[in-house]
N, C-alpha and C positions, 0 to 999 in steps of 0.2 A: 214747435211752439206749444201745442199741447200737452210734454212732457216735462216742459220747462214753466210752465206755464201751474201746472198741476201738482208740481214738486212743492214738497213744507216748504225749502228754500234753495234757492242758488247760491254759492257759495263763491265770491272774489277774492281776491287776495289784495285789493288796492281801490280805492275810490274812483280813481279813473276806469278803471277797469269794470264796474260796478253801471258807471256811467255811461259807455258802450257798450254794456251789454242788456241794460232793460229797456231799450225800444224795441230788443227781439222778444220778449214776452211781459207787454206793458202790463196785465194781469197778476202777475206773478210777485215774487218777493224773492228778495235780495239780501244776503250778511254779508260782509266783511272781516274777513280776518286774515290777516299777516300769514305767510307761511312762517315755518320752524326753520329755524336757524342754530346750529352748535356754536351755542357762543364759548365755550371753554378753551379753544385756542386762543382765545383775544384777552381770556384775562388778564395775561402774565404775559404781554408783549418783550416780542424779541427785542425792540431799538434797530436805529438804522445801520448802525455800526455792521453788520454780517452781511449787508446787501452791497453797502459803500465799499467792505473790501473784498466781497465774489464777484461785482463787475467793474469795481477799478473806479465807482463813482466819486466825481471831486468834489467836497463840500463845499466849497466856494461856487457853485454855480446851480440857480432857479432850476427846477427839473421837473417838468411835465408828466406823469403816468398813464400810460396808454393800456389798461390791461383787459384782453379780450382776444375773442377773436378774428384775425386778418381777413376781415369779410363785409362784402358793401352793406349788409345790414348796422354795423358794428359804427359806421361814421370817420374811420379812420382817416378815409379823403378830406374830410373837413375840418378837421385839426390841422393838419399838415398844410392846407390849404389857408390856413386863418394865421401860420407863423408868420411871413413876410408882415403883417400888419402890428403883430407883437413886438417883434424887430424893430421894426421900426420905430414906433412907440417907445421902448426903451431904448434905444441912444438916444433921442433926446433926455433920458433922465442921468444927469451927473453922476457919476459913480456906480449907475445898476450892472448887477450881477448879469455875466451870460448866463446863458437860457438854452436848453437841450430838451428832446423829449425821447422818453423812453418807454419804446414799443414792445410790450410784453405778450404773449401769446401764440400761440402755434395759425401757420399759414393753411389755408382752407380753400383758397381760391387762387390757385398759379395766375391767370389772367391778372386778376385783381391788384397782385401783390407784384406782377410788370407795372401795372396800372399806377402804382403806390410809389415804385421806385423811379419811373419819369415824372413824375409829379415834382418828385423831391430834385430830381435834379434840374426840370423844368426850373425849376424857382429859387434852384441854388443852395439847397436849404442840408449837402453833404457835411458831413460833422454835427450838426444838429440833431440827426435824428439816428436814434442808437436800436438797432433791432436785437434784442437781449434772448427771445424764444420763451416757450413754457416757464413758469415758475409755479412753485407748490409748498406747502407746509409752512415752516418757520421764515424760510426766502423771501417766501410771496409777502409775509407781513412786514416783514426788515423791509422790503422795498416799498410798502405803501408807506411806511414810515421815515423813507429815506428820501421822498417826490415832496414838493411843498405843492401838489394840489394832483387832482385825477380826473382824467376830463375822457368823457366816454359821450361822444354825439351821437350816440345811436340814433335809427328810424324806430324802433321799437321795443320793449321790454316790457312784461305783462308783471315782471318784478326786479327784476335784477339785484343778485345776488351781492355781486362787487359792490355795488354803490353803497351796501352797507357793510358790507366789509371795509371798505375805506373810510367809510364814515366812522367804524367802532375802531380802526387805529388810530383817528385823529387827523386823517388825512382831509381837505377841503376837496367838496365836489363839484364839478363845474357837467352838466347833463343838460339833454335837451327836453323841453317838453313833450315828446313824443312819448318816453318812457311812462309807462302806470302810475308809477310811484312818486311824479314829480311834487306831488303837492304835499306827500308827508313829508318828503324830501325839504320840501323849501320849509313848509311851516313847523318842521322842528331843528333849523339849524346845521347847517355842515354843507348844505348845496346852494350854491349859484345855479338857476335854471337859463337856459338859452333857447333861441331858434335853433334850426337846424341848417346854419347857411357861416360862411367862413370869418362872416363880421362879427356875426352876434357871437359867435364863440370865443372871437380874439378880443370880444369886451369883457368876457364871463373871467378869461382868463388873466386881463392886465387888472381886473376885478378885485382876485383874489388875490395877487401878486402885489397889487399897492396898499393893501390890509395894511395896518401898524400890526406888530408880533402880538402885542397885546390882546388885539380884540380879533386874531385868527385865534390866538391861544383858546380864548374866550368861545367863539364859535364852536370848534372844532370840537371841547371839553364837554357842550350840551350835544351835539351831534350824538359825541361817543354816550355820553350818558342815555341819552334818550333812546337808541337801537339797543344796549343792554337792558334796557326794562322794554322797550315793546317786543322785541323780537325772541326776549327771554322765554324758555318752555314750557315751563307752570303759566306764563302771562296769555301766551298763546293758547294752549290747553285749556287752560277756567273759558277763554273767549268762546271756542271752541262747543265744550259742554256747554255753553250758556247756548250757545244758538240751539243746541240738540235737544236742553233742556225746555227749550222754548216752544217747540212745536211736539215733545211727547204725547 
């Protein structure tokens, strides 16, 4: 507490995170600033076209994005767990598209990922959920780009990197409040925020899914805008030198 306490300033990455941590040194002082981000992969988007044909996805059908890692911190239980409620939901709607979701990411926890796959059959939910494995590079944006929404229920993130990377392809976010970042998240556009329990998510997600295309288009356009100016280099950096500039 004394060293934090005594320091020019502590440095967060996220207003929540800001928020949690000055009652460890109520004295003290606190800045804010985003991490760095390489946005230059995301200029010049791949389209979903190269993901739709390396895993055979059909465009005719709603597709949920799961990409992390297969680990109870990650929330993947609670997706899986909140389908039957979406299901359901949507046969009552006339003519709605089936609905799939697709689990991207390497397995970290064998227990977990038994745990994951009686769940899924517990509730019936075979054919729905498509375990794809690691993706990287040009792939990994083709498939945020080929998902009409990406929903990561984590217990925690002190930033989370994907949620803007989905958010700077235009993809809609559906995340729990648990994450740091929820509040830039929500008050600049591109995130649905939820609890962290299988209803609030299967609301976050029928949420996003009964958008009119116009005003996801709309959303998702200021999302992607708004992570290319804040998470931009020089935007980060000037913030950066300012805090440093501050206590010289």
């Amino acid at each position: 507490r004394r060293m934090l306490e005594g320091a020019a300033f502590v440095h967060c990455t996220a207003a929540e995170e800001q928020r949690q941590s000055e009652p460890w040194y109520p004295r003290g002082r606190t800045v804010v600033v985003p991490c760095v981000m390489d946005l230059s992969p995301f200029a010049n988007l791949p389209g979903p076209e190269l993901a739709r044909a390396h895993f055979g996805l059909n465009d005719a059908t709603d597709r949920l994005l799961y990409l992390s890692r297969i680990h109870p911190k990650k929330g993947l239980y609670y997706l899986i767990e909140s389908m039957p409620k979406v299901l359901e939901a949507r046969s009552k709607i006339p003519g709605a598209r089936d609905i799939e979701v697709c689990v991207a990411g390497p397995q970290e926890d064998a227990a977990y990922f038994k745990e994951i796959q009686r769940l899924i059959s517990t509730l019936g939910l075979e054919g729905k959920i498509r375990f794809i494995g690691h993706v990287n590079g040009a792939m990994k944006l083709s498939l945020y780009q080929a998902c009409d929404a990406f929903v990561l229920p984590s217990s925690q993130e002190n930033f989370g990197f994907v949620l803007f990377e989905a958010m700077v392809c235009a993809t809609p976010v559906i995340v729990t409040n648990l994450v740091d970042t929820w509040r830039e998240l929500r008050d600049h556009g591109g995130a649905t925020i939820v609890d962290q329990n299988a209803a609030s998510v299967a609301d976050g997600i029928l949420q996003v899914l009964a958008m009119p295309a116009s005003a996801r288009q709309e959303m998702c356009a200021r999302g992607r805008a708004w992570v290319l100016q804040y998470l931009e280099e020089s935007s980060v950096g000037t913030a950066m030198a300012a805090a440093y500039q501050s206590v010289r």
